[in-house]
N, C-alpha and C positions, 0 to 999 in steps of 0.2 A: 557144476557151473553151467548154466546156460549157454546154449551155443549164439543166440546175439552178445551176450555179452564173449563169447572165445572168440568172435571176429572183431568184435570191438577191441580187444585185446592186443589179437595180430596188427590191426590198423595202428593202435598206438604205435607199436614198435618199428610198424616200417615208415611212420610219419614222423619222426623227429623235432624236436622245436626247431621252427625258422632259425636263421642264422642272424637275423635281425633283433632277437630279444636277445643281447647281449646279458652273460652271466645265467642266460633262463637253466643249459643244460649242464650247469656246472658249481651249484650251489651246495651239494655234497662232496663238490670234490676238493683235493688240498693243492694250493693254498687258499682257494676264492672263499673256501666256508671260514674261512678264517679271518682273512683281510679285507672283505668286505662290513662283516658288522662291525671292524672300528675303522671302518674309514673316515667319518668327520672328522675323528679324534688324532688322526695320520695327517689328516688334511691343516688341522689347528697346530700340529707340532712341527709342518715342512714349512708353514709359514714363519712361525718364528724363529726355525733357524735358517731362512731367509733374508727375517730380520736382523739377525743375530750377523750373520755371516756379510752382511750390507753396513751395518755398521748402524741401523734405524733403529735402533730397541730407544724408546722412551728414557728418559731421564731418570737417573739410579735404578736404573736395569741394564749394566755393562757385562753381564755377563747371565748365560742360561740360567744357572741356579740361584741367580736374584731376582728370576722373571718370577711372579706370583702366583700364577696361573699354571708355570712351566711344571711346576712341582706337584703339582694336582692332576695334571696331564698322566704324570708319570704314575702316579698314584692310581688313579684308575685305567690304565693302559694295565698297570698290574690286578684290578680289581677285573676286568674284560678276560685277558687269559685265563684268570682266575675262573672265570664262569665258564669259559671255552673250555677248560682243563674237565670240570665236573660234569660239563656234557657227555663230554665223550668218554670219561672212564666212570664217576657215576653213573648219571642217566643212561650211557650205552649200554658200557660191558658187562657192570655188576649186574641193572638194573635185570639185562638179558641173562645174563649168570643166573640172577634168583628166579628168573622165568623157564628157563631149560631145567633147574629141577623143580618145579609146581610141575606144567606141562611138559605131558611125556610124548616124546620123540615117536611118528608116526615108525611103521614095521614098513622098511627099504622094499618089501616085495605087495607095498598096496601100492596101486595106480595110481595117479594123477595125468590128468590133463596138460598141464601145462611144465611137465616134466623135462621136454626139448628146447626151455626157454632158459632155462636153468645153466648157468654156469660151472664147468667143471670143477671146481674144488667145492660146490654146493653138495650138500647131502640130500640123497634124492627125495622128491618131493617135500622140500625145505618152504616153513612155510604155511604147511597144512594144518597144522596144529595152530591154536593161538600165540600169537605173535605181536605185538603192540606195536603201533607206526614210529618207528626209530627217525623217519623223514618227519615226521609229523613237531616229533620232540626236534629236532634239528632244526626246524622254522623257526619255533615259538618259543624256544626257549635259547637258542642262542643268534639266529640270524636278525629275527625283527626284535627283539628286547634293546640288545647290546644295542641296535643303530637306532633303534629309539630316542635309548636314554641317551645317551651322547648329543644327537641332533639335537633334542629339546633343552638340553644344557648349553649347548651351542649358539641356539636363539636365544638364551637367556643372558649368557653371557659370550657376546658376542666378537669376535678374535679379528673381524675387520671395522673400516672406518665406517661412520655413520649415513655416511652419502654412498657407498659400495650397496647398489643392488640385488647385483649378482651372483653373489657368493650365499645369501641367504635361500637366492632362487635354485641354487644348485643343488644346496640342502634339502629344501625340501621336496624338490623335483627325484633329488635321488631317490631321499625316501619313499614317495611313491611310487617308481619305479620298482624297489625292490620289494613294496608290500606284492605290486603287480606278478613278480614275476614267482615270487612267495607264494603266493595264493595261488599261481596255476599249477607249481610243482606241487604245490598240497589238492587239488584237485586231480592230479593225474595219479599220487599215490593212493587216496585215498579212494577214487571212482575205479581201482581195479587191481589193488595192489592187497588191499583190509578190508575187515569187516566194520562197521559200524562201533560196536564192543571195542575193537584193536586202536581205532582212532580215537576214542574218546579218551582210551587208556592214556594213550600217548597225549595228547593233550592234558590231560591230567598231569603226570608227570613235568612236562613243560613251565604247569604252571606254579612248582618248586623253584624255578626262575625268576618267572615274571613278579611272583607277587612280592618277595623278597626286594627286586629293583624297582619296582613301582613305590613301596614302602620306604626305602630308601631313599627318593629322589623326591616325593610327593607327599608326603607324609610330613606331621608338623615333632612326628617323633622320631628317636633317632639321631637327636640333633649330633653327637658330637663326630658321629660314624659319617654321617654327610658334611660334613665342614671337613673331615680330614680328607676324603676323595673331589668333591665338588667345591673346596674353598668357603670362605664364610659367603651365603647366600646374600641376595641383596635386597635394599628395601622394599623395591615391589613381591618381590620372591615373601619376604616375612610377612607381606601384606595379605598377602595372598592363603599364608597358612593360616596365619590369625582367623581369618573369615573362614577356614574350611574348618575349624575347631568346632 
């Protein structure tokens, strides 16, 4: 490893993300990698039992499970863990499972570099060998998909009143936020963490994910898979697939 790039390295670590990018240094950790990409969907189910618990719910909707939307909610709140779940014992452990036997574990008495950086229960010079960005798959295949899909559903079918602002600006204000903070953790693992090969890997992998949820939400096929998670879509929605045919 080059020595600009080993002081580049040391600097990462003694500079920290400011304390101002709220979530920046805690997007792998638990519970934020978790509650974070379904929060619109947290945010659509505290409102109605808001309503619910106010006594506001709309006319023949007196109770949650005759909310129409309520039940779709929950539907895909289990389709979200469900993706959450495959990340991390998928994508993670197996995926690194079938990587640890392809590539073979460096010999404990070759050097490395960056050896003192390394964590006690690590195996030394862990790491060295090829390794596919597990941060990389953790972005893009469950942080920005999941808040993706949701927000965009969210704007589509919309859980506040017509003249409410703000709630729309939240949305999408968060989401860029998090594409922001997204993209810098993926720049700090990937500018010094993998090789070019290891990133691409991982984003590959990731996009087991995405393309699955894109196909799902966007796609004019599929229909009855998407009506049972996202409720029957609406005219503009059908308008809209019609012309993408």
């Amino acid at each position: 490893m080059p020595f600009q790039q080993t002081i580049q390295f040391n600097n990462l670590h003694c500079h920290p993300q400011p304390n101002y990018l709220i979530f920046a240094s805690r997007l792998s950790q638990f519970p934020e990698a978790w509650l974070i990409p379904i929060g619109p969907l947290l945010l659509r189910g505290l409102l109605r039992l808001i309503q619910y618990l106010n006594g506001n719910l709309p006319v023949g909707e007196s109770t949650l499970s005759s909310i129409p939307s309520f039940s779709t909610t929950v539907r895909r709140l289990t389709l979200y863990f469900s993706v959450l779940l495959a990340r991390g014992v998928i994508l993670y452990s197996f995926f690194n499972f079938i990587e640890h036997l392809i590539v073979a574990t460096p010999s404990s008495d070759e050097p490395c570099w960056y050896q003192s950086f390394l964590k006690n229960f690590q195996t030394p010079c862990t790491g060295k060998q090829f390794d596919f960005s597990d941060h990389v798959v953790l972005y893009f295949a469950q942080l920005v998909p999941v808040a993706l899909s949701e927000t965009l559903y969210c704007l589509q079918v919309p859980f506040w009143k017509k003249e409410n602002k703000v709630m729309p600006a939240v949305l999408i204000g968060g989401l860029g936020y998090l594409y922001f903070i997204t993209f810098l953790g993926a720049y700090k693992t990937t500018a010094y963490f993998h090789t070019p090969a290891e990133i691409f890997t991982g984003f590959a992998v990731s996009l087991l994910v995405q393309i699955p949820l894109c196909l799902l939400q966007c796609s004019p096929k599929w229909r009855r898979v998407r009506s049972y998670f996202y409720g029957q879509p609406s005219a503009g929605y059908n308008t809209i697939l019609i012309q993408a045919r």
